[in-house]
C-alpha positions, 0 to 999 in steps of 0.5 A, spaced: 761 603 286 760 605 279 766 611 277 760 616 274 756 616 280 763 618 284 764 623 279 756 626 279 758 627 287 765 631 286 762 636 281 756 637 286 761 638 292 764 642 287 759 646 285 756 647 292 762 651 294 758 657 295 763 664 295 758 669 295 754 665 302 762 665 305 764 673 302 758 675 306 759 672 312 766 674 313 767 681 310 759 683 312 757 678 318 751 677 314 747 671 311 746 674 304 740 670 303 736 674 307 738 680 303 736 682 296 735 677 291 735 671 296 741 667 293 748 666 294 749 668 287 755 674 284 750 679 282 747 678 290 754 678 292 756 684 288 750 688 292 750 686 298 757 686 299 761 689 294 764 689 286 770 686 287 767 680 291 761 680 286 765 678 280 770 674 284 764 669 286 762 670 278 768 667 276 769 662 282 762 660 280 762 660 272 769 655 273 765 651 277 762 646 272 769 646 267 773 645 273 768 638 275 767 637 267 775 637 267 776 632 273 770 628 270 774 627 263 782 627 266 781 623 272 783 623 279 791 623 280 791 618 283 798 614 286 799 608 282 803 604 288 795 603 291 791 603 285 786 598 285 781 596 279 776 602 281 781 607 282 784 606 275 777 608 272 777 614 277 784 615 274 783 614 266 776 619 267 770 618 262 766 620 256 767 627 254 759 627 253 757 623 260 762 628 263 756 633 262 753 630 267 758 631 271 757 639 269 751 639 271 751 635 278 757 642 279 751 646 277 746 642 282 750 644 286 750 651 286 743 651 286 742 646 292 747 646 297 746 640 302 750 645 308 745 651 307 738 648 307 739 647 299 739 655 297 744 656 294 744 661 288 740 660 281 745 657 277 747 662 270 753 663 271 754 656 272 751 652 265 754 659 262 761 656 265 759 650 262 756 652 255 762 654 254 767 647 257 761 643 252 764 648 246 771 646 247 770 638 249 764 635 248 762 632 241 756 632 242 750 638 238 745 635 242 747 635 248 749 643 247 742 644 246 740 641 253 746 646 256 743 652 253 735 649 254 737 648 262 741 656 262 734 659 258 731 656 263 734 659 269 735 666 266 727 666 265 726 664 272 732 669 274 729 676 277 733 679 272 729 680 266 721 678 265 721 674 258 714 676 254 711 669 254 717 665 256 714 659 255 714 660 247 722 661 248 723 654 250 718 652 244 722 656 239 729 653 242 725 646 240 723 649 234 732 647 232 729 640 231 728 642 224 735 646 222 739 640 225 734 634 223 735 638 216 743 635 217 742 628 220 734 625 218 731 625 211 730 631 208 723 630 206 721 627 213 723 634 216 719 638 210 713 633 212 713 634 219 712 642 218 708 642 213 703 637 218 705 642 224 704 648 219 696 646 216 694 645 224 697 652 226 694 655 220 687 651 221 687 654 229 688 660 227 683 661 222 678 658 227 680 663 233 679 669 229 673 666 226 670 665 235 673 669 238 671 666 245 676 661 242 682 667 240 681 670 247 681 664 251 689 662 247 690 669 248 690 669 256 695 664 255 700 668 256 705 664 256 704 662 250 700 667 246 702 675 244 697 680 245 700 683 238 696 676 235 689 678 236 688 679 229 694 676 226 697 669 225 701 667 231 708 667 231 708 659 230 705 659 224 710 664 221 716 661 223 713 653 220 711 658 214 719 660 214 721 653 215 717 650 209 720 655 205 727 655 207 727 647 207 725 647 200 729 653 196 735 653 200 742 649 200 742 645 207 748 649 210 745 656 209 737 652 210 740 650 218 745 656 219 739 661 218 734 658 221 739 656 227 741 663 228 734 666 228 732 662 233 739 662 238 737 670 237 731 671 238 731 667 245 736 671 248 735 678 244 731 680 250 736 680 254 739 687 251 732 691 253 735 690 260 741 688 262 746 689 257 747 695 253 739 696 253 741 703 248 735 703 243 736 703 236 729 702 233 723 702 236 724 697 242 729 694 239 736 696 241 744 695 242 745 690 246 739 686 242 744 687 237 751 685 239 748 678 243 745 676 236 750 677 232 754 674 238 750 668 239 750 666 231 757 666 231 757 662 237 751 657 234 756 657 227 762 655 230 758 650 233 755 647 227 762 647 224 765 644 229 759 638 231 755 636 225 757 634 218 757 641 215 763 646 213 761 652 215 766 658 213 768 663 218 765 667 212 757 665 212 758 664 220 760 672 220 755 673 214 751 670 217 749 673 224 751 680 222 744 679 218 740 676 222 742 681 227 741 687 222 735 683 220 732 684 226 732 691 227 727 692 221 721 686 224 717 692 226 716 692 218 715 684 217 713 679 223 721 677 224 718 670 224 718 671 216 723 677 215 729 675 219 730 667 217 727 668 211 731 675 210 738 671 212 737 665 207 737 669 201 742 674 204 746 668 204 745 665 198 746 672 194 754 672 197 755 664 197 
């Protein structure tokens, strides 16, 4: 049997314990499946039975994954007196990126475990316990953003908070295909690629505002589309416009970092309207909007840092994120797509 199949089934064992289903049935004698949000997550647990069970579920459940990612990488503790070929390997563990595999399996777990039917909790705590193991050990960009990916997803799909057009968000965090390409493909392939994609985007949005049978059936395309985009170029457009610009005026690490951290911020801004520190500072824009954008730059920062041929200092990383973050708050003047990338880049270039 190969060891990595043995592994995927640990961290999905691992994964499937489920305190919050547990906590419910011992402290309340209920199943809080049927109760609240219908899941066995922490923020369920912390409804339905209690603030200390709650955050004990969200750590249990966020140190799922690092724990089935550290037993992947480190081995089983096996006896050596019986140890065969198959146990060695077990024993010896694997590769730090195969083990994100072993992450995710905990992950599934969670989700789906196979002793309550499969419904078990949505899984964010879980990948954000995850994102955070993949910092530390694997060397892999790449495989960060497949964890970030999986984790929007599951916030989009969470009852938590409503995205406007969630779908763009997905598309935005693909558009880092073009800051991370700027480091390992040729410079003029990525500013080509925009370019085309620009002219096609552009082109669209000519003809929609020229029909407007054509601009009212993208705008009923809500998961794509913006209402705000009726008579104003798309939010695609703009942000391919950024890249052309960036790519061309720009040294390449403050070309990546800028365009990195606007895309990070933008995705999870959103989440300081209603869950975190939803003060409002300027318009709809608030606090918690602001600290996650900063925070998640310098997460995206140190990631770049440590996981690509660039050097980024700690002090463009913390440049960097606080002008993106105050950047932002003044895109009701500018579309942010323009101001916030844009704006960041020259910040950049001006200090450095």
């Amino acid at each position: 049997m190969n060891p990595l199949f043995t592994f995927i089934l640990i961290g999905y064992l691992l994964g499937s314990l489920s305190p919050g289903y547990f906590f419910g049935r011992v402290v309340k004698g209920i199943d809080i499946r049927k109760f609240g949000n219908h899941n066995t997550g922490a923020t369920n647990t912390y409804r339905e039975v209690g603030p200390v069970y709650g955050i004990i579920a969200g750590i249990f459940d966020a140190l799922k994954a690092f724990v089935a990612y550290f037993v992947a990488i480190k081995g089983l503790p096996l006896d050596s007196l019986w140890i065969n070929d198959f146990a060695s390997r077990l024993s010896t563990g694997i590769n730090p990126d195969a083990a994100i595999l072993i992450g995710l399996a905990a992950v599934a777990g969670h989700i789906w475990p196979f002793y309550l039917q499969f419904r078990g909790g949505r899984g964010a705590a879980s990948l954000a316990g995850l994102c955070i193991t993949v910092l530390f050990f694997t060397q892999s960009i790449f495989a960060f953003i497949l964890i970030v990916s999986a984790l929007i997803f599951r916030i989009i799909d969470s009852e938590v908070i409503t995205f406007e057009a969630p779908a763009r968000k997905l598309l935005k965090l693909g558009g880092l295909i073009f800051p991370l390409g700027l480091i390992w493909l040729p410079h003029e392939l990525i500013t080509r690629t925009a370019l085309v994609l620009f002219v096609g985007f552009f082109a669209f949005d000519l003809f929609r505002f020229y029909f407007p049978t054509l601009n009212t059936g993208y705008l009923k395309l809500r998961a794509f589309a913006k209402e705000k985009e009726l008579k104003r170029f798309s939010g695609y457009t703009l942000f391919l416009f950024s890249v052309l610009v960036i790519s061309q005026l720009f040294e390449t690490h403050i070309a990546v970092a800028s365009l990195t951290f606007f895309i990070i911020g933008d995705i999870l801004a959103p989440l300081g309207q209603k869950v975190f520190l939803p003060i409002k500072i300027i318009r709809e824009k608030t606090v918690g909007g602001a600290l996650l954008i900063f925070s998640f730059a310098i997460v995206a920062g140190i990631f770049l840092d440590s996981l690509t041929p660039l050097a980024l200092s700690w002090k463009l990383i913390i440049s960097g994120a606080l002008a993106t973050a105050v950047l932002d708050q003044f895109s009701f003047l500018i579309d942010d797509n323009i101001l916030v990338p844009i704006g960041t880049a020259v910040t950049l270039s001006f200090i450095f």
